[in-house]
C-alpha positions as a printed NumPy array, in Angstrom:
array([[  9.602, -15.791, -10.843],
       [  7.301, -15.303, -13.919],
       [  3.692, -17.411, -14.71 ],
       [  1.185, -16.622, -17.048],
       [ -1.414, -15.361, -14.834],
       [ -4.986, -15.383, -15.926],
       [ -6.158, -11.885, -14.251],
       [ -3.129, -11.421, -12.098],
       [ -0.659,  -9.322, -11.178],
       [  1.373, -10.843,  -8.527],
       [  0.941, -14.547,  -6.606],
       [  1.836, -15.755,  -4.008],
       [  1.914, -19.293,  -3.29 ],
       [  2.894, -21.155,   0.232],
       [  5.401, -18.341,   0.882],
       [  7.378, -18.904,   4.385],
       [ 10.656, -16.298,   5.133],
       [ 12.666, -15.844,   8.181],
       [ 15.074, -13.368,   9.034],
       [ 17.527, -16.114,  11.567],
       [ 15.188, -16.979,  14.017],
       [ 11.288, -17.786,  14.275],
       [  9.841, -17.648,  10.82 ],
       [  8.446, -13.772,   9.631],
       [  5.874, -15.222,   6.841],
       [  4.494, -18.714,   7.218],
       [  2.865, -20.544,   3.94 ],
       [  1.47 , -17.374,   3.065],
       [ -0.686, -17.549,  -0.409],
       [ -2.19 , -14.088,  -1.858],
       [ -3.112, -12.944,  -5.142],
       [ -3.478,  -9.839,  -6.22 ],
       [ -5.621,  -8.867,  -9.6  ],
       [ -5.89 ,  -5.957, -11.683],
       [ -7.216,  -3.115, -10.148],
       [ -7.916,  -4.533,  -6.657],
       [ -7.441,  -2.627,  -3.414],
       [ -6.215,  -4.745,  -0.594],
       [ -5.799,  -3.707,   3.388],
       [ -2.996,  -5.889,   5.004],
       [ -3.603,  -5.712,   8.4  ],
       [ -1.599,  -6.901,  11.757],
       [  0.283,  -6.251,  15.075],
       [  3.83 ,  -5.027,  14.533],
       [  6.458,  -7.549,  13.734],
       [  3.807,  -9.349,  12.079],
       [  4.903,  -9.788,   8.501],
       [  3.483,  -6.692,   7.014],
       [  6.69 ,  -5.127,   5.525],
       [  8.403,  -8.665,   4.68 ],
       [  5.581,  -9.491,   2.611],
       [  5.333,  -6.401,   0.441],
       [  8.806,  -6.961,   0.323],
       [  8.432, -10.539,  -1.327],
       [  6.467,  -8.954,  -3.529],
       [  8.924,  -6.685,  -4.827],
       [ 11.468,  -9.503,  -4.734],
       [ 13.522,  -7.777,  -2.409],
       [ 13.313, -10.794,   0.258],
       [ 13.699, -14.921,  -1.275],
       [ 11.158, -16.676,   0.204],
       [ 12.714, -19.949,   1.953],
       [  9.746, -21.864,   0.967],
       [  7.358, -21.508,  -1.937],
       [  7.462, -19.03 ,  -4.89 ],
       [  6.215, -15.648,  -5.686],
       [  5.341, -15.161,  -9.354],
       [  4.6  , -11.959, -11.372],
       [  3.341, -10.959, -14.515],
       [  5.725, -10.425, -17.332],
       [  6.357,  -6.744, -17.524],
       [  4.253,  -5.513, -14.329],
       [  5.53 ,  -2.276, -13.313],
       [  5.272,  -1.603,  -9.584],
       [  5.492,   1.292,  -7.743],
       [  6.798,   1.071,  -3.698],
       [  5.785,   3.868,  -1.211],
       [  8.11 ,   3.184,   2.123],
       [  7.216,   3.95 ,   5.561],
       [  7.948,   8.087,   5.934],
       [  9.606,   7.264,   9.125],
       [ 12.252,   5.439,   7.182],
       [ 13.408,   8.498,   5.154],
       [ 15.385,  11.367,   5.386],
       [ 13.988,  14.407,   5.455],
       [ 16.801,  16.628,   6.17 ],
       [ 18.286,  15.438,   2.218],
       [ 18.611,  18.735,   0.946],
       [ 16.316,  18.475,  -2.089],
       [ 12.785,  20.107,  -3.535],
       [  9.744,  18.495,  -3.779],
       [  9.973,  17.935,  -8.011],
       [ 13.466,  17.204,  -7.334],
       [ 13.024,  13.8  ,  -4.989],
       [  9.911,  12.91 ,  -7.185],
       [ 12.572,  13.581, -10.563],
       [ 14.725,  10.672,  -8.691],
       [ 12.421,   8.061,  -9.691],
       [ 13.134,   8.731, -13.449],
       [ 14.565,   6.77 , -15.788],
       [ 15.304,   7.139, -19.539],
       [ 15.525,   4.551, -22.019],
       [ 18.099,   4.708, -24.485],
       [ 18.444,   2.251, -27.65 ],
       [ 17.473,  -0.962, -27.57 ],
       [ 15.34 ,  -0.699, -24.541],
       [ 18.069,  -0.63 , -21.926],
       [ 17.615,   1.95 , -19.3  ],
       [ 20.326,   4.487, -18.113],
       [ 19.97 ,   7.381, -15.382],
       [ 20.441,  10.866, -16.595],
       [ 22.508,  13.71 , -14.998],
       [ 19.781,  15.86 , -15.815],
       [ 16.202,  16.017, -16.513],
       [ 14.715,  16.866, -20.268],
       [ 11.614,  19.143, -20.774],
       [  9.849,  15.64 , -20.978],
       [ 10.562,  14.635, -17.507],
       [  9.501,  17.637, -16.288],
       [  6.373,  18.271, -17.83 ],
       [  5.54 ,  14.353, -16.328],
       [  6.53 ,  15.566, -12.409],
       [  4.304,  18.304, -13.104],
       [  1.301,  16.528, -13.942],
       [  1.877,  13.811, -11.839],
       [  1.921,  16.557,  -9.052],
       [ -0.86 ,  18.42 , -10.38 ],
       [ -3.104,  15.086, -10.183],
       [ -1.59 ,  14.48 ,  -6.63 ],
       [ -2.694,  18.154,  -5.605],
       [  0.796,  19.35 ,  -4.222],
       [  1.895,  21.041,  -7.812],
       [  2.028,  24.221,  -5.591],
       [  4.722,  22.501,  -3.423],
       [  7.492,  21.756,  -6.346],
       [  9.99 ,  23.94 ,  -5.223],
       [  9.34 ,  23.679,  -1.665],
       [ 12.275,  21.827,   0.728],
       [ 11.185,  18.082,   1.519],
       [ 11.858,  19.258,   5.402],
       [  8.795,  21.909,   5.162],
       [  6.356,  19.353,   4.462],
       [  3.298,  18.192,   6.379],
       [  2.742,  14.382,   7.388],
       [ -0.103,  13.97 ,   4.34 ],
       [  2.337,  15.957,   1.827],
       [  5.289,  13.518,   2.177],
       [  3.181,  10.951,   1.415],
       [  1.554,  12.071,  -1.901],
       [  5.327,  13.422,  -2.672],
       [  5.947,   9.213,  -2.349],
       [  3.141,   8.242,  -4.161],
       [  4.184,  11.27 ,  -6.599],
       [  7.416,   9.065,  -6.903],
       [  5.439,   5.973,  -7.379],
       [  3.405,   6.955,  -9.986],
       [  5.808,   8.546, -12.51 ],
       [  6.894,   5.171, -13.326],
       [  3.418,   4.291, -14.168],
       [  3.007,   1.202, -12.526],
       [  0.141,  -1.068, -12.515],
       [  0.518,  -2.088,  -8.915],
       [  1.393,   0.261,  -6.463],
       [  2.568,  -1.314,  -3.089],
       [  2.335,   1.334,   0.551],
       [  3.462,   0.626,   3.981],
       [  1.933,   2.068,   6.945],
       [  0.711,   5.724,   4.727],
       [ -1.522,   6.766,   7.361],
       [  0.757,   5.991,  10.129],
       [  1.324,   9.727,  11.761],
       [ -1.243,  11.515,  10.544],
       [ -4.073,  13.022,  11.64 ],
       [ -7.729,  12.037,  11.117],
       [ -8.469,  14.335,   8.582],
       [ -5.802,  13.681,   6.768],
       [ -6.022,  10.325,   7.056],
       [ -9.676,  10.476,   5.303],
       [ -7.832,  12.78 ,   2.593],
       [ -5.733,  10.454,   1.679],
       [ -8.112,   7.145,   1.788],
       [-10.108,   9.443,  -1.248],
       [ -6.922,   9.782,  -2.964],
       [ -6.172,   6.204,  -3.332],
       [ -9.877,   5.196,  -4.152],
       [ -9.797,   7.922,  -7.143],
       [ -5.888,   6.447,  -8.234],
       [ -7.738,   2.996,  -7.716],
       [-10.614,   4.094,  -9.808],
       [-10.035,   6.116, -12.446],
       [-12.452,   8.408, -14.297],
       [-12.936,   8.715, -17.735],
       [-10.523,  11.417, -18.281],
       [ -7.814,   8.812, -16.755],
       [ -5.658,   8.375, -20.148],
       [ -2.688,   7.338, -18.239],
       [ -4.054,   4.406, -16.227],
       [ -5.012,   0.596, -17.158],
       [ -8.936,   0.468, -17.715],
       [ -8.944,  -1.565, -14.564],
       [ -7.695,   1.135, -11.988],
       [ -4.289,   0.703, -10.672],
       [ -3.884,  -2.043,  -8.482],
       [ -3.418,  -1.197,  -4.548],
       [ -1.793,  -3.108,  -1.694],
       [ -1.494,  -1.252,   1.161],
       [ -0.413,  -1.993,   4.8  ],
       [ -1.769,  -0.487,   7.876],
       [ -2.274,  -0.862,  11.673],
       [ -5.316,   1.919,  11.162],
       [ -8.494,  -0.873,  11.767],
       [-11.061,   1.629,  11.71 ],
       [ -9.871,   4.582,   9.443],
       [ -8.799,   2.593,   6.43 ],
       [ -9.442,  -0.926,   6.644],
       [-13.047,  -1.163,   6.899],
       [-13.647,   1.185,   4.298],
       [-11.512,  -1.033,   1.649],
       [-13.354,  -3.673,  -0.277],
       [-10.318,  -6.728,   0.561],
       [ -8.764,  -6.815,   4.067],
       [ -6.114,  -9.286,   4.644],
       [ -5.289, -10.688,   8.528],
       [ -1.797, -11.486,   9.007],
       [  0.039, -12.675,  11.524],
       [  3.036, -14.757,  10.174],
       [  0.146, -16.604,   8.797],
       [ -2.795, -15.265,   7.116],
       [ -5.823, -15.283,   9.621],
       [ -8.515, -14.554,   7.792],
       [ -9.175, -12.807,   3.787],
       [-11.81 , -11.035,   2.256],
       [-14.247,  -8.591,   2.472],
       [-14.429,  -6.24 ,   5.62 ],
       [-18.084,  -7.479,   7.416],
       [-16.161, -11.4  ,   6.384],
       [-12.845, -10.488,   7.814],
       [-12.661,  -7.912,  10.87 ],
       [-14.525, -10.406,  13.262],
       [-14.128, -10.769,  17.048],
       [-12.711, -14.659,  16.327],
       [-10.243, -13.866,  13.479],
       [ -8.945, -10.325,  14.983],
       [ -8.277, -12.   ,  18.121],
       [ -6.497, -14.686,  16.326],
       [ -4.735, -12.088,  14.812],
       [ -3.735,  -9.596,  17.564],
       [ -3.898, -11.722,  20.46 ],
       [ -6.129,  -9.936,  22.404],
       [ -9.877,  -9.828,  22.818],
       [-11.493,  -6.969,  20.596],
       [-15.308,  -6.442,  19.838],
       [-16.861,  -5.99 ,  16.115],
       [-19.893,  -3.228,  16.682],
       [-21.525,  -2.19 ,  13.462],
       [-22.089,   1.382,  12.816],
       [-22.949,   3.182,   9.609],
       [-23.509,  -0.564,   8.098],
       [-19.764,  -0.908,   8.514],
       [-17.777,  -2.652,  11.419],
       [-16.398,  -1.159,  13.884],
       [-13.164,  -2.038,  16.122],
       [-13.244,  -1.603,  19.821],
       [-10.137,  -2.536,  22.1  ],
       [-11.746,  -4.835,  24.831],
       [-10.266,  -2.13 ,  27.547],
       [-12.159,   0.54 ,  25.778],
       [-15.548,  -0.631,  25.837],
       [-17.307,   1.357,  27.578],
       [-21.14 ,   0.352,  26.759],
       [-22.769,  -3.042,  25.972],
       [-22.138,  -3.923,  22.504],
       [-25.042,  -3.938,  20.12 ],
       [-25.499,  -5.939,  16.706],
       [-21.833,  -7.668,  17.454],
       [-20.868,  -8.76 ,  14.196],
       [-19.745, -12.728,  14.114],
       [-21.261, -13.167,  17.505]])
């Protein structure tokens, strides 16, 4: 469905969806603005997928309705587990699959092939993703980091204004993991020599099970778990009370750095010190 939305992108409002039995998403309500950068976070089988899925209107909600912007272009980066890697096809040749040309009247076809156009735009879009020197390399011969900014390379040449990722860290080392948290803040904050972008950044919603390594470093974490637990800002969210709620299981909230910190109850090892929410 379409609203005018006064400094949204996407809403969500009372959204429930089940797939046969118990409910997936229960009265879930989200909005998501221009330019924000939002953390969904939860155990698996939580809702995670289904709801960037409403979002993309690949799943009806039941109950409720989702609206969008008139026009909003959105980009979807998949979980890499979910794609094959032995497809025999280059790095600028799976990005090149995104494309699409219009022809009169605004209608869009596929091509057969590629013009110098399209080309030049998988270029730059691979230069800014800092893989350009992997264009002709086979999609099997990649690292766990390069598939993903070959996905977000895929994303991004339809220049959409909210890009939607599930699980991109999941696999990947911590160094890479870091890598690719700077990535998305610099795609989510543009400098000034951005000409492709909106002036607000492009719009991030991302889901991850990574507590530590990405979600307290983003400015909006959500909580879900069917329902949402808890919204907002990390030190607001990632409590002991609402990640419980969320995971089911006890977990301590240490700060360190000035930022929260996420300890398994099993793996505490030492009293806990400035507990935040106690």
């Amino acid at each position: 469905m379409t609203s005018a939305l006064a400094g949204e992108l996407v809403r969500l409002e009372g959204v429930s969806c089940r797939y046969g039995g118990d409910p997936v998403l229960s009265d879930v309500s989200l909005s998501v603005g221009a330019g924000e950068f939002i953390g969904v976070v939860g155990p698996s089988g939580s809702g995670k997928t289904t709801l960037l899925k409403a979002i993309l209107g690949m799943v009806k909600p039941l109950a409720g309705s989702v609206y969008r912007r008139p026009g909003v272009r959105v980009g979807y980066v998949p979980q890499v587990e979910t794609v094959d890697w032995s497809f025999p096809v280059t790095v600028a040749e799976c990005v090149l699959m995104a494309r699409a040309r219009r022809s009169g009247g605004g209608f869009r076809r596929w091509a057969p092939w590629p013009d110098r156009t399209e080309r030049m735009e998988v270029d730059a879009v691979l230069a800014r993703l800092g893989i350009a020197e992997l264009a002709d390399r086979h999609i099997r011969h990649l690292s766990g980091g390069q598939q993903q900014r070959v996905f977000v390379a895929r994303a991004l040449l339809g220049r959409p204004e909210l890009l939607l990722m599930d699980e991109p860290t999941s696999g990947v080392d911590v160094a890479t993991r870091h890598e690719f948290l700077h990535l998305l803040r610099d795609l989510n904050q543009p400098g000034p020599s951005s000409r492709d972008q909106h002036e607000d950044g492009l719009a991030i919603v991302l889901t991850t099970h990574d507590l530590n390594g990405i979600a307290t470093h983003l400015p909006h974490v959500v909580c879900l778990n069917t329902e949402v637990i808890g919204a907002g800002a990390p030190h607001d969210v990632l409590t002991a009370e609402v990640l419980e709620r969320t995971y089911g299981a006890r977990m301590d909230v240490l700060e360190h750095a000035g930022m929260p910190f996420v300890v398994e109850h099993h793996e505490l090892v030492a009293a806990p010190i400035d507990r935040i929410g106690a």
